[in-house]
N, C-alpha and C positions, 0 to 999 in steps of 0.2 A: 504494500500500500504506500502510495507516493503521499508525504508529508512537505507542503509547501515548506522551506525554509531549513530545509536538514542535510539539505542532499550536495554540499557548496565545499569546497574546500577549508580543512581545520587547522590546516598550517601554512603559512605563504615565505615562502624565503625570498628576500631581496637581497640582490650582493650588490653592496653599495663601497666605492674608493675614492668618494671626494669629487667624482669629476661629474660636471655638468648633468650628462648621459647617466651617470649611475643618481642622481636624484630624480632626473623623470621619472626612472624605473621605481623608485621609491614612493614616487607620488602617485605613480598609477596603480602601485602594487597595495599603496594605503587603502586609495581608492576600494578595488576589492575585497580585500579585508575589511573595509567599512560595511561593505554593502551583504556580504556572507557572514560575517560577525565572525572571520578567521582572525587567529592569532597573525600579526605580522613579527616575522624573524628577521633582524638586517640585522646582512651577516658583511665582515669587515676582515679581509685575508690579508695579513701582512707578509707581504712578498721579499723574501728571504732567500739571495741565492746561493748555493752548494758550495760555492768558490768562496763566495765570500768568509760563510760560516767558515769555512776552512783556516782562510787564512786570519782569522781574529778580528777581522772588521764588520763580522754581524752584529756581533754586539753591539756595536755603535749604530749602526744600520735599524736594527730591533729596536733603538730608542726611539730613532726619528719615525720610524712607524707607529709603534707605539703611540707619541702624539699624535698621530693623521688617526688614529682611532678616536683617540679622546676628543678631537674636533670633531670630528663623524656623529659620535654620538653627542656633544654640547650642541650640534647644526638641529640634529634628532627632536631632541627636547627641548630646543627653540622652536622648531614649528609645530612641535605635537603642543605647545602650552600657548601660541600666538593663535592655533585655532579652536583649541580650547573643546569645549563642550560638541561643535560642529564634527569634528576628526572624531571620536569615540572610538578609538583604534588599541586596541591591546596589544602590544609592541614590546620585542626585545630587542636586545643587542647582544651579537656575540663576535669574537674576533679570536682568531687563530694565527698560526706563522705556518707559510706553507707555501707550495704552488696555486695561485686564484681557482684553477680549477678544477683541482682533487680539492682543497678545501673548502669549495662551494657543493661538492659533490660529498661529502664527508657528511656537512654541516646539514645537507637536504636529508640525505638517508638518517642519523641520527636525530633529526627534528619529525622525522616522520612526514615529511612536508609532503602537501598534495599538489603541488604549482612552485616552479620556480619562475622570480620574473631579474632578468640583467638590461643594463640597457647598451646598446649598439656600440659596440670598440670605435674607439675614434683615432685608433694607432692605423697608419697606411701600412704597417708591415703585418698586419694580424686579415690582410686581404690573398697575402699569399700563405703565409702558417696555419692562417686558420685563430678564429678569436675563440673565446669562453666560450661565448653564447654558442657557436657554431657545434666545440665538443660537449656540450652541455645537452645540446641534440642530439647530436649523435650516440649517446651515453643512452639514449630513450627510455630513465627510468621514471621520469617524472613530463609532464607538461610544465614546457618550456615557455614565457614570452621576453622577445625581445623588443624593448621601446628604444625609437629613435632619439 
């Protein structure tokens, strides 16, 4: 028996990095989780690379991520308190160190997430490598959206 209002996704992951493109995908991923009364997950991967850790300069590396999270989320809780009662959005934050996207894909399957939403690479070289959004696809364990 179909129950209007049950049938919507209960977890929404957004992977969010500060840039333009990843707060659409935030805004629109709010959006949805407004509207299904999902939990929203913005999820925040600190990218950390193999070389570096190696040679002793992650650590330094790790701090200044570090802060791009805690802006992430002060940016978060600036607009979830500017819209106030409007937004009614159940919202976390989670941040990891990793590759963006085994740690989007990590952060989905442990959150049980029913929708992941990223928004559109705006690097010229993730047109020949291939971006997140693209293996995040092809991963096809969850619905995917990607905002421009």
């Amino acid at each position: 028996m179909f129950e209007r209002g049950t049938d919507g996704p209960k977890v929404i992951v957004v992977g969010v990095d500060g840039s333009d493109s990843s707060w659409r995908a935030a805004a629109y991923a709010a959006g949805l989780a407004r509207r299904q009364g999902s939990l929203l997950a913005m999820v925040y991967i600190q990218p950390v690379s193999a070389m570096l850790a190696m040679t002793g300069f992650g650590g330094e590396l790790s701090g200044t991520t570090g802060s791009v999270a805690e802006d992430i989320v002060q940016q978060a809780r600036e607009a979830a308190e500017r819209l106030g009662e409007t937004l009614s959005v159940r919202w976390e934050f989670h941040t990891s160190i990793g590759d963006p996207f085994s740690g989007l894909a990590k952060a989905a399957d442990d959150l049980r997430a029913d929708a992941v939403v990223v928004g559109a690479s705006e690097q010229a070289g993730h047109r020949v490598m291939g971006s997140i959004a693209v293996r995040l696809v092809k991963a096809a364990r969850w619905p995917v959206t990607v905002v421009p």
